[in-house]
N, CA, C and O of each residue as an XYZ file, in Angstrom:
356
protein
N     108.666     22.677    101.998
C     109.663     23.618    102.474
C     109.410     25.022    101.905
O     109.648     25.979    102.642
N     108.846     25.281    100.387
C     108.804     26.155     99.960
C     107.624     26.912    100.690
O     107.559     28.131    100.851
N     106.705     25.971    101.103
C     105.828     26.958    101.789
C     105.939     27.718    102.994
O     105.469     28.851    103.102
N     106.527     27.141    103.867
C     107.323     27.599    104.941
C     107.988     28.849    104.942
O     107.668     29.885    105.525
N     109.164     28.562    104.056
C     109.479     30.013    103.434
C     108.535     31.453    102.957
O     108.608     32.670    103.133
N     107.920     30.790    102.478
C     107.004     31.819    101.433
C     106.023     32.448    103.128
O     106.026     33.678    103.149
N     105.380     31.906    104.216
C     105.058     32.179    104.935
C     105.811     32.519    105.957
O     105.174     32.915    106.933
N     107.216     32.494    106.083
C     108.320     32.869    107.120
C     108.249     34.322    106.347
O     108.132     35.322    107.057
N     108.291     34.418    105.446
C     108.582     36.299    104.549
C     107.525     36.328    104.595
O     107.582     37.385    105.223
N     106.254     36.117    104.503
C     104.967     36.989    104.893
C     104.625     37.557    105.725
O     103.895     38.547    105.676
N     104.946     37.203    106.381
C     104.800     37.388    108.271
C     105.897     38.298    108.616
O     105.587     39.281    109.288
N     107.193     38.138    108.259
C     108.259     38.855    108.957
C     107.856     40.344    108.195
O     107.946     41.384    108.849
N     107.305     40.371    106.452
C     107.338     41.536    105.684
C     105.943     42.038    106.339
O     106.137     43.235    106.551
N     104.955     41.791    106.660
C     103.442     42.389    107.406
C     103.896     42.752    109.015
O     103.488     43.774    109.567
N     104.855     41.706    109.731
C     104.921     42.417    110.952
C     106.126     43.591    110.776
O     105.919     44.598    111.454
N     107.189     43.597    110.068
C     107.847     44.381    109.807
C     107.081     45.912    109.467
O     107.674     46.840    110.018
N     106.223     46.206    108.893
C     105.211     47.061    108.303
C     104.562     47.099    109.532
O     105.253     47.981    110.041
N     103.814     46.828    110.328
C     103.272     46.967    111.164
C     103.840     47.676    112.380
O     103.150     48.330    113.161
N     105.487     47.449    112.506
C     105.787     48.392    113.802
C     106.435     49.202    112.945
O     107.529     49.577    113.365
N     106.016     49.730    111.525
C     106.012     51.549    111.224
C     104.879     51.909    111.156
O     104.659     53.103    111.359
N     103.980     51.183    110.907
C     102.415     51.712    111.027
C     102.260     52.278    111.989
O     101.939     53.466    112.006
N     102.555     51.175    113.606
C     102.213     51.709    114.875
C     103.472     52.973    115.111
O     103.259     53.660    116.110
N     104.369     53.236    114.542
C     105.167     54.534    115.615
C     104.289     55.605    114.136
O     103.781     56.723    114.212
N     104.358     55.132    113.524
C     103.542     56.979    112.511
C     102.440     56.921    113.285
O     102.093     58.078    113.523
N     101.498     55.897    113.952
C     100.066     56.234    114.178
C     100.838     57.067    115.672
O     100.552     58.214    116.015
N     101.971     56.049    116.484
C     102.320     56.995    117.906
C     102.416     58.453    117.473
O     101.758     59.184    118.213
N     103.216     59.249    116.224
C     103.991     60.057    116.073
C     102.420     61.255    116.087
O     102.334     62.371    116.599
N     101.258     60.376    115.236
C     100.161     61.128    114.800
C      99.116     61.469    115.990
O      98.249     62.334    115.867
N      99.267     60.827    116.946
C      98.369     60.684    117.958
C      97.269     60.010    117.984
O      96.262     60.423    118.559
N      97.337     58.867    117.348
C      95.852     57.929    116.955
C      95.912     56.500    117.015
O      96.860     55.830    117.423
N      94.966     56.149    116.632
C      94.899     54.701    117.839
C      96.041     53.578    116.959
O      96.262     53.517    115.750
N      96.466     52.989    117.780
C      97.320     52.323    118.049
C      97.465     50.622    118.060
O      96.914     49.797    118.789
N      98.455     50.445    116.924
C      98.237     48.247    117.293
C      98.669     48.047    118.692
O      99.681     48.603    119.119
N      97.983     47.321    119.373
C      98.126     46.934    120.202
C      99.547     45.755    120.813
O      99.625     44.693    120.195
N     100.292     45.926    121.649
C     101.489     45.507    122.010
C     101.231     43.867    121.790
O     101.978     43.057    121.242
N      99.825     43.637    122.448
C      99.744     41.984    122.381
C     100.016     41.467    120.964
O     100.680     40.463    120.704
N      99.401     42.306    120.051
C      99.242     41.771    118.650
C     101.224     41.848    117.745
O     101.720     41.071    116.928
N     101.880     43.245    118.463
C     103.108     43.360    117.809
C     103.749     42.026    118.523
O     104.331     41.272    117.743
N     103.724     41.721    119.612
C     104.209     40.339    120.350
C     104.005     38.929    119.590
O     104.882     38.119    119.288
N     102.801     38.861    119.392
C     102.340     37.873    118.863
C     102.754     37.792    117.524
O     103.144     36.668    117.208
N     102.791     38.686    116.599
C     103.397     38.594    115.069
C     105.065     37.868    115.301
O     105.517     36.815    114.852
N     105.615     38.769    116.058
C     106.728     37.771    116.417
C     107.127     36.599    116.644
O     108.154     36.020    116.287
N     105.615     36.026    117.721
C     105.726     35.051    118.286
C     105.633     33.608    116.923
O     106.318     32.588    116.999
N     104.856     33.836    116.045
C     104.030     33.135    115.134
C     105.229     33.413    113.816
O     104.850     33.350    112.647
N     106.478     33.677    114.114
C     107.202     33.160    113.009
C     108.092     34.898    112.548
O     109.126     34.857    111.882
N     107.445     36.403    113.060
C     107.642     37.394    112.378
C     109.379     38.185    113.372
O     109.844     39.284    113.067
N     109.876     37.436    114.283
C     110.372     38.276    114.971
C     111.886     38.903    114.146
O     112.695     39.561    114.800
N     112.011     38.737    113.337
C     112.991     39.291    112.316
C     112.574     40.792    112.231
O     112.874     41.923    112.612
N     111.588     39.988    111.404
C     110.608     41.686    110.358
C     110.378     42.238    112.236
O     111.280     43.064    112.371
N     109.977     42.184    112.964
C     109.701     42.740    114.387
C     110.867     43.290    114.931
O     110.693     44.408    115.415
N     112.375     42.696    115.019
C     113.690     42.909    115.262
C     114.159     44.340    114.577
O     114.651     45.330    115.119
N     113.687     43.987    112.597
C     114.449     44.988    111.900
C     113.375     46.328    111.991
O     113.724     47.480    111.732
N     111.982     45.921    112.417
C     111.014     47.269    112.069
C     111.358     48.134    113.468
O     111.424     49.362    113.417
N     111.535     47.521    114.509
C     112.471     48.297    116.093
C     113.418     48.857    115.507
O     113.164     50.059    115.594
N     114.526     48.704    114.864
C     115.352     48.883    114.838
C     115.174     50.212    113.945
O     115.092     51.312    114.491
N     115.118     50.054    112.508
C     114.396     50.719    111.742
C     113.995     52.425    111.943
O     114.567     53.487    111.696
N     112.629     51.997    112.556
C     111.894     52.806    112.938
C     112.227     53.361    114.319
O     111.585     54.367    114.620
N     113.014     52.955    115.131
C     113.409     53.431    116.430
C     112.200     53.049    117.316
O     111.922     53.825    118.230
N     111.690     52.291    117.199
C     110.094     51.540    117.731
C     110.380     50.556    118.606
O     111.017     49.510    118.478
N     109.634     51.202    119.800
C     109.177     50.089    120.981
C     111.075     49.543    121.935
O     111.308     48.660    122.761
N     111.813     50.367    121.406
C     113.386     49.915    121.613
C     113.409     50.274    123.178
O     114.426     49.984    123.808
N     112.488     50.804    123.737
C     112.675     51.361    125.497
C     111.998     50.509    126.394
O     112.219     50.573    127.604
N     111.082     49.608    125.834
C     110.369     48.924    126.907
C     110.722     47.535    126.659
O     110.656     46.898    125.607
N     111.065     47.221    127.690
C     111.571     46.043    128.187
C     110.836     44.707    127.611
O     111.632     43.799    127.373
N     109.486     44.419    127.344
C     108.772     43.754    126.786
C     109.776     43.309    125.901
O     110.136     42.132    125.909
N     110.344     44.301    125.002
C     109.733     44.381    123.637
C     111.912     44.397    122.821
O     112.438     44.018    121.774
N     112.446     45.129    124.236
C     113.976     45.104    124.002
C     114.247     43.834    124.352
O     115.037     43.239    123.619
N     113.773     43.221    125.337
C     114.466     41.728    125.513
C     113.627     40.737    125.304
O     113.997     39.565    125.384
N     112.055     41.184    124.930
C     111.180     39.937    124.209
C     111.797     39.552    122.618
O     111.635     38.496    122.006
N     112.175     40.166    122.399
C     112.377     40.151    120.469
C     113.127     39.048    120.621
O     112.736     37.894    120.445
N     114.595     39.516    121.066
C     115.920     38.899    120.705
C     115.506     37.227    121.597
O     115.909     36.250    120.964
N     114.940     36.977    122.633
C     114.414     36.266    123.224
C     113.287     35.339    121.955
O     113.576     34.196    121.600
N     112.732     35.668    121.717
C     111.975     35.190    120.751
C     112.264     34.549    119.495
O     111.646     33.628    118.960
N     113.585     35.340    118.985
C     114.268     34.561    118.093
C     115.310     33.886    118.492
O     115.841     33.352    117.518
N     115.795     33.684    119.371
C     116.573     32.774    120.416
C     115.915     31.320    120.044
O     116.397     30.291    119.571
N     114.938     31.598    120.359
C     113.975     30.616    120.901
C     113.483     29.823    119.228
O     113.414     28.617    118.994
N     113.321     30.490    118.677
C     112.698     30.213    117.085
C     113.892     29.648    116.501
O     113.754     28.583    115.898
N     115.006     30.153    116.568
C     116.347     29.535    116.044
C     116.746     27.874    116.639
O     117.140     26.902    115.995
N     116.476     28.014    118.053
C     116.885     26.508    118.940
C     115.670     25.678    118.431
O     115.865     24.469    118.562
N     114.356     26.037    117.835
C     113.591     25.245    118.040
C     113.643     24.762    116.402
O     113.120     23.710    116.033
N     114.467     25.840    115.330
C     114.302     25.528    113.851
C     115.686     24.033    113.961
O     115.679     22.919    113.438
N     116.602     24.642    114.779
C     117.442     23.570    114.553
C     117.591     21.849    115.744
O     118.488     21.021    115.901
N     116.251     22.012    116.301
C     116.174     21.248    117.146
C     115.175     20.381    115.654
O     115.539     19.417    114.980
N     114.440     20.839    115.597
C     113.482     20.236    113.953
C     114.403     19.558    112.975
O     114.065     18.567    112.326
N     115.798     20.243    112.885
C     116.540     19.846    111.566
C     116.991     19.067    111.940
O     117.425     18.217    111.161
N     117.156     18.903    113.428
C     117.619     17.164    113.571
C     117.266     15.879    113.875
O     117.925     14.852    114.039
N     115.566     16.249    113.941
C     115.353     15.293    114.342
C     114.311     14.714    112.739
O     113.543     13.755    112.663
N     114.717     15.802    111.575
C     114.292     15.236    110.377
C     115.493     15.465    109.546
O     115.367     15.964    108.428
N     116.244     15.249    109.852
C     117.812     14.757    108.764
C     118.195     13.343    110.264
O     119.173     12.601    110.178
């Protein structure tokens, strides 16, 4: 369990960091993480740190992807953490 954890905050604290990386690199004019990869950090456990770095940073909050992929994503991560807790309690 502890590892889980310890890799649920790795991921949420690196993708969290990552959508301020990408709006300073937008703000600077230079190349850019790519949307697939901010998606995917989410997808793989980060959509918190992805939720609070939007929020945050005022990042990626206009495109549709990304306003109704998030909350969608942890929708989905929440039904599937407590679909797990019951079928191991």
């Amino acid at each position: 369990m502890n590892i889980i954890l310890g890799y649920l905050l790795a991921v949420n604290i690196a993708t969290f960091f990552l959508y301020g990386i990408d709006k300073y690199k937008a703000k600077k004019n230079k190349w850019r993480i790519s949307e697939a990869t901010l998606l995917t950090m989410a997808a793989i456990g980060g959509s918190i740190g992805a939720w609070a770095g939007m929020r945050l940073w005022h990042h990626k909050t206009m495109h549709k992807k990304f306003k109704y992929g998030i909350p969608l994503i942890i929708i989905m991560q929440i039904a599937l953490v407590a679909y797990l807790h019951t079928i191991i309690l």
